[in-house]
C-alpha positions as CSV (number, residue, x, y, z in Angstrom):
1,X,11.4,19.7,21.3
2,X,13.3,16.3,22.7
3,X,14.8,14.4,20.3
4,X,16.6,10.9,20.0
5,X,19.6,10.3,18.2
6,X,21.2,7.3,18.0
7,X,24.7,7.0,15.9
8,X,26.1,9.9,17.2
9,X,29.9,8.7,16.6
10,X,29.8,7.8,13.2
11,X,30.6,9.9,10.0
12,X,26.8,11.3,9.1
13,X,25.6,11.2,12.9
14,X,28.6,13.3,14.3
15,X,26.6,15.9,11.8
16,X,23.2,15.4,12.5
17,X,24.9,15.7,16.4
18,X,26.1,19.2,15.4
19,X,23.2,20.5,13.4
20,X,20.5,19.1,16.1
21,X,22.6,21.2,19.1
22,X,22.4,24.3,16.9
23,X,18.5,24.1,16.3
24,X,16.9,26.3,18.2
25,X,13.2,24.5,18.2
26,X,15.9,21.5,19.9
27,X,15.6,22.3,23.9
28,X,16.6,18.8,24.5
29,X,19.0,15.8,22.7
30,X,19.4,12.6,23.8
31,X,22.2,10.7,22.1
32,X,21.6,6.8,23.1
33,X,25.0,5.7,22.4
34,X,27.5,2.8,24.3
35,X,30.1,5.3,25.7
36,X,30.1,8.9,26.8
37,X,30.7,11.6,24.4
38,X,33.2,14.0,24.5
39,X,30.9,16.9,23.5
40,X,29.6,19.0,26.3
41,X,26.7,21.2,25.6
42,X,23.8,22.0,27.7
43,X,21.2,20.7,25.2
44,X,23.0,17.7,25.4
45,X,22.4,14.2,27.4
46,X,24.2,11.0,26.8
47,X,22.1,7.0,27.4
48,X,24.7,4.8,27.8
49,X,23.8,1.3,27.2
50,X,26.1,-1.6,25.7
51,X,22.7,-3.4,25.1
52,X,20.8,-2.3,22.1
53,X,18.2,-4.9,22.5
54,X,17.3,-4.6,25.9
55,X,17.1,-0.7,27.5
56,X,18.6,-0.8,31.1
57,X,16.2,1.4,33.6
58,X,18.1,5.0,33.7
59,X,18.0,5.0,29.4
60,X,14.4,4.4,29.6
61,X,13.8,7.5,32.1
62,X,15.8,9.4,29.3
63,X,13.4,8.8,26.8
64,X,10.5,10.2,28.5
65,X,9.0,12.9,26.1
66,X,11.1,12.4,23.4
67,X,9.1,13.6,20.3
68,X,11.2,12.8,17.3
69,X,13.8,10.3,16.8
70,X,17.0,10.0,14.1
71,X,18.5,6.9,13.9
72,X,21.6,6.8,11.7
73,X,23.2,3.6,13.2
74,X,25.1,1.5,11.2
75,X,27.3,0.8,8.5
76,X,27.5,0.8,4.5
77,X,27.8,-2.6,4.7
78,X,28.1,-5.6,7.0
79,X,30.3,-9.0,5.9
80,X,27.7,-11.0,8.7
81,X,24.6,-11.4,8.1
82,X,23.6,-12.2,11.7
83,X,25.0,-8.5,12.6
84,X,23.7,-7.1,9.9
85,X,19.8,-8.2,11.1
86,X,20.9,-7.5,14.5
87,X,22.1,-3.8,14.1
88,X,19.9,-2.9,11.1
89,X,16.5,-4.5,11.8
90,X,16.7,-6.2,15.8
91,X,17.8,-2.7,17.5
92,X,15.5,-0.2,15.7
93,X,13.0,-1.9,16.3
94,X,13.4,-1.9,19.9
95,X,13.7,1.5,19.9
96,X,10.5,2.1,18.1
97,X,8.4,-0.1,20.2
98,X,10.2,1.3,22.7
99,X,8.6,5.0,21.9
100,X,5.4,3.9,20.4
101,X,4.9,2.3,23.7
102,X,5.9,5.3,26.1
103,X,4.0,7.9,23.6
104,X,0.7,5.4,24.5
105,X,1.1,5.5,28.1
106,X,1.8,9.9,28.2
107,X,-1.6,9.9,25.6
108,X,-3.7,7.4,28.5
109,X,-4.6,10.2,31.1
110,X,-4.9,13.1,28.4
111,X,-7.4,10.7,26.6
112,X,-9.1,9.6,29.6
113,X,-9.6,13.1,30.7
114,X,-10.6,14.5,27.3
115,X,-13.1,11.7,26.9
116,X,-14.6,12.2,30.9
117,X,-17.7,9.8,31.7
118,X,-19.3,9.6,28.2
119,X,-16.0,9.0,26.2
120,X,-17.6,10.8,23.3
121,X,-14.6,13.1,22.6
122,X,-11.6,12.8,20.6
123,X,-8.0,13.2,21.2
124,X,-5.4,14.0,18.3
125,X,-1.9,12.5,19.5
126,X,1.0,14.4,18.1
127,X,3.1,12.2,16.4
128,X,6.5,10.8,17.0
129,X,8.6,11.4,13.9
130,X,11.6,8.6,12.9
131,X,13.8,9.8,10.5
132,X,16.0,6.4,9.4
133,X,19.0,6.7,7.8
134,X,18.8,3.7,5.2
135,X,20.8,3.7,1.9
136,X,19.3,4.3,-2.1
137,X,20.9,0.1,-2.5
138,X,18.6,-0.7,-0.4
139,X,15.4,-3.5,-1.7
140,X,12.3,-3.4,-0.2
141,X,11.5,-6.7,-2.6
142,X,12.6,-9.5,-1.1
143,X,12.4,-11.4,-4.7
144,X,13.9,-9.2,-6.6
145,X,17.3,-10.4,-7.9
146,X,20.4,-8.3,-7.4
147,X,23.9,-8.4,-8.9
148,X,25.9,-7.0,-5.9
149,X,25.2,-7.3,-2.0
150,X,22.4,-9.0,-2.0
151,X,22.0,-10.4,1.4
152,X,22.6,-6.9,3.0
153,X,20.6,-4.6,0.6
154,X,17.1,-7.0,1.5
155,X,17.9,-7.0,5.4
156,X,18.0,-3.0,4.6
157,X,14.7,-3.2,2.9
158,X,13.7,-5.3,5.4
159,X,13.4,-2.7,8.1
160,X,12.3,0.1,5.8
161,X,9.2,-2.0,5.2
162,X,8.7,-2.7,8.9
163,X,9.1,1.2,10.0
164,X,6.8,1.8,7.3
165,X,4.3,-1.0,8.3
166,X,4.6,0.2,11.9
167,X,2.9,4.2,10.6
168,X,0.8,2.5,9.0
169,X,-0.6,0.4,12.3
170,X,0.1,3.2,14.2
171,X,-0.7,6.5,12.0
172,X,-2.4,8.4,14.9
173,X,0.9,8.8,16.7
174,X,4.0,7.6,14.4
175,X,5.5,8.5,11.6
176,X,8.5,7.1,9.3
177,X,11.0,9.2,7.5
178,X,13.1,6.6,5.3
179,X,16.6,8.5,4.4
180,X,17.6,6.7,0.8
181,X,21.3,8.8,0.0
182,X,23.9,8.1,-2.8
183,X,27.1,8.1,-1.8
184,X,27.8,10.0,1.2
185,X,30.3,12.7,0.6
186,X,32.6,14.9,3.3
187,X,31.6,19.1,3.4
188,X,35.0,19.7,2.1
189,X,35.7,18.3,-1.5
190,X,38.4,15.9,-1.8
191,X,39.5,13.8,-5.1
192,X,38.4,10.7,-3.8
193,X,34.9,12.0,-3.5
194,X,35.0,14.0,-6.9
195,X,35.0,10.4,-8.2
196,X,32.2,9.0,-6.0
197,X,30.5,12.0,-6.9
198,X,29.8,11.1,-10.8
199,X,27.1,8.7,-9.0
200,X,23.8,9.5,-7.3
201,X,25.6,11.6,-4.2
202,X,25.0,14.0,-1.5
203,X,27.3,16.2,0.9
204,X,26.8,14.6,4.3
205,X,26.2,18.4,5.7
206,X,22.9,18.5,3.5
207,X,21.9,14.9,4.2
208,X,21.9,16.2,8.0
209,X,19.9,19.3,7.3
210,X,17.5,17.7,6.0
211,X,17.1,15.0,8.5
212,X,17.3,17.1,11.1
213,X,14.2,19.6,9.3
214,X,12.3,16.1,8.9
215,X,12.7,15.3,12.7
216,X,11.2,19.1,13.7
217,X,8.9,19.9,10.8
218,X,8.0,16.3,9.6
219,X,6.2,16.6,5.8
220,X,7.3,16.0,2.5
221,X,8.6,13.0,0.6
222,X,7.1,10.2,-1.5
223,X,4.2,8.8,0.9
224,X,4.0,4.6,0.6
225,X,1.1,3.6,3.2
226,X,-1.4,1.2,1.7
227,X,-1.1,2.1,-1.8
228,X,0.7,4.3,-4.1
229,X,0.3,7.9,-2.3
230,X,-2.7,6.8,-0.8
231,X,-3.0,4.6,2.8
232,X,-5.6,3.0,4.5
233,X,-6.5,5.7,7.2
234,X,-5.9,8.5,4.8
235,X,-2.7,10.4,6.7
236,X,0.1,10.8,6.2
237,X,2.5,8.0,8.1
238,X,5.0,6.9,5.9
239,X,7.1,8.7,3.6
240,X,10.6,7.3,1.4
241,X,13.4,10.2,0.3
242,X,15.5,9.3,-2.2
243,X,18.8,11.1,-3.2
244,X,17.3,13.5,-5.5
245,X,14.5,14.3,-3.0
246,X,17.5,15.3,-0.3
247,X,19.3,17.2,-2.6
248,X,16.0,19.4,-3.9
249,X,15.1,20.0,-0.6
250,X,17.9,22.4,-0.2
């Protein structure tokens, strides 16, 4: 299985980096990052790009067959705005249309070939699977007041209602995995994180497990598609794990 990572450098991604090269249904991981890794592993290939928004020719050819995605780019919190939307909502979003749109075009001959001169048959797609790493802060309800950062909890919420607006438009081959932790705590216990542990928190070694068993099994988690476990094509395309859910899982 190919997958996508993107945030391999930061504090959760350097995990998921480690857990995805010791998979063994992983053949193949692409890290899209703006510098080389130090890593070396022969699982392992690096897309440079310092452009997030626009993907230069050689990181496109990377992406060829990739059949999951985790995207754990980004910070707890942003002071700008502007970056915020930029990082948070502007560049995955590129790299979902991005793979929505190269998934379509590998489908086109299988479909055309399935369906010969009567185009009577069907063709089931397999599914990409995007596991996001968003944050339990985050609002989806843009209305809804909030006593601490505001601006950057809705711009969160924002693009978890977009990824899961995009399954639902495109449930034959996409699905969303929205990641909603605690607090984010190191494997190794520390007193700092004994205190940010009395909160909603999970060990950043079982947040990546379980990201990474989203990304190669897919299922499980709280659907939201057109209704309240319930979506308009009846699949299965969207689903949101909060902190509990992660820590259960285990």
């Amino acid at each position: 299985m190919k997958i996508l990572l993107a945030g391999s450098t930061g504090f959760i991604g350097r995990e998921v980096l480690d857990q995805c090269l010791q998979h063994p249904a992983i053949t193949s991981l692409v890290a899209l990052s703006r510098r080389p890794l130090e890593i070396q592993n022969p699982k392992l290939s690096v897309a440079v790009t310092h452009d997030f928004l626009d993907y230069p020719a050689d990181v496109i050819d990377k992406l060829e067959g990739v059949e999951g995605c985790i995207w754990s780019l980004g910070k707890a919190w942003m002071p700008s705005n502007e970056q915020a939307r930029e990082v948070c909502v502007d560049y995955t979003m590129v790299a979902v249309k991005a793979l929505t749109a190269m998934h379509n075009h590998a489908d086109a001959p299988a479909a055309a070939a399935a369906s010969g001169p009567d185009h009577t048959a069907t063709v089931h797609k397999k599914k990409i699977r995007f596991v996001y790493l968003s944050g339990g802060a985050a609002e989806r309800d843009q209305t809804k007041p909030l006593w601490f950062k505001q601006d950057y909890r809705r711009i969160r919420g924002t693009i978890e209602s977009l990824l899961l607006g995009h399954a639902r438009t495109h449930a034959d081959i996409f699905e969303a995995h929205v990641m909603r932790p605690g607090m984010v705590l190191a494997k190794e216990s520390s007193l700092r994180d004994l205190v940010r542990g009395l909160g909603p928190s999970v060990k950043v070694d079982k947040l990546a497990a379980e990201m990474v068993r989203r990304v190669v099994n897919g299922e499980g988690g709280k659907r939201k598609g057109g209704g309240e476990g319930k979506d308009d094509t009846d699949e299965m395309t969207g689903f949101v794990v909060e902190n509990g859910e992660i820590l259960s899982a285990m």
